[in-house]
C-alpha positions in Angstrom: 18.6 -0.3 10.4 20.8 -1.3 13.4 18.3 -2.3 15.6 18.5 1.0 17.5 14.7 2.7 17.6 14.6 5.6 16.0 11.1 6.2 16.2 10.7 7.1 19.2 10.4 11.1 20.2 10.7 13.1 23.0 7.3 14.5 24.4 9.0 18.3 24.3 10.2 17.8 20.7 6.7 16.6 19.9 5.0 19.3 21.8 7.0 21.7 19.7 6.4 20.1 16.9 3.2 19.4 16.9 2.4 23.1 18.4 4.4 24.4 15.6 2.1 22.6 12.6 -1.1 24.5 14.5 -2.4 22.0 16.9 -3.9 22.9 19.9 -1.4 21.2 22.6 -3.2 22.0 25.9 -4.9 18.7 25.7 -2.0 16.7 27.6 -3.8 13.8 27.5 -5.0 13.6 24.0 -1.1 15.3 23.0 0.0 11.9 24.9 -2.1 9.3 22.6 -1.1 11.1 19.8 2.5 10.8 20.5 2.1 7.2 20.3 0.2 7.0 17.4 3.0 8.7 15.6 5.5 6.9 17.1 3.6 3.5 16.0 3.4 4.8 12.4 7.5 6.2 12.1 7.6 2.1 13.5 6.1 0.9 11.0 7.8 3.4 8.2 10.9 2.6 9.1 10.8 -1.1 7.2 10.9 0.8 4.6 14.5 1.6 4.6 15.0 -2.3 4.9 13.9 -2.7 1.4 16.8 -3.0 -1.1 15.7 -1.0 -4.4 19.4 -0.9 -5.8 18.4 -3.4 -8.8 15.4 -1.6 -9.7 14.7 0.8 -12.6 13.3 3.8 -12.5 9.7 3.3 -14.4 9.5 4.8 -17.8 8.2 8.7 -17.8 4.6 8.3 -19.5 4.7 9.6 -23.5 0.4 9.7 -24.7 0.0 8.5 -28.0 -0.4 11.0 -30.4 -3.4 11.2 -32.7 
C-alpha cells in the first residue's frame, strides 16, 4: 500500500459497527480498548496485500482414490 493507514477507524463508525454485530456498546471504556485491538489486527492484515501471489498456482482440487 501507499503508506497511507488505512486501518485506522473512526470511534462512530466502530460504535455503529460494532453495535450493529450485537455488542453491548455502553461500556465506553472497554468499546475504546477494543477499538484498538481491531485497529492493531486490520495493522497487521494489511501486509497481506504486500504479498505478490501473481506467479502462483492455484493448488490442485483434491480427487480420493477410488477403491
Amino acid at each position: 500500500m501507499s503508506g497511507e493507514n488505512n486501518s485506522a477507524i473512526s470511534e462512530q463508525a466502530f460504535l455503529r459497527i460494532a453495535a450493529a454485530t450485537g455488542l453491548d456498546i455502553s461500556d465506553r471504556e472497554h468499546m475504546a480498548d477494543l477499538r484498538g485491538r481491531v485497529s492493531l489486527m486490520r495493522q497487521g492484515l494489511e501486509r497481506l496485500y504486500e504479498i505478490d501471489v501473481s506467479g502462483a498456482e492455484s493448488p490442485s482440487v483434491f480427487v480420493p482414490e477410488r477403491e
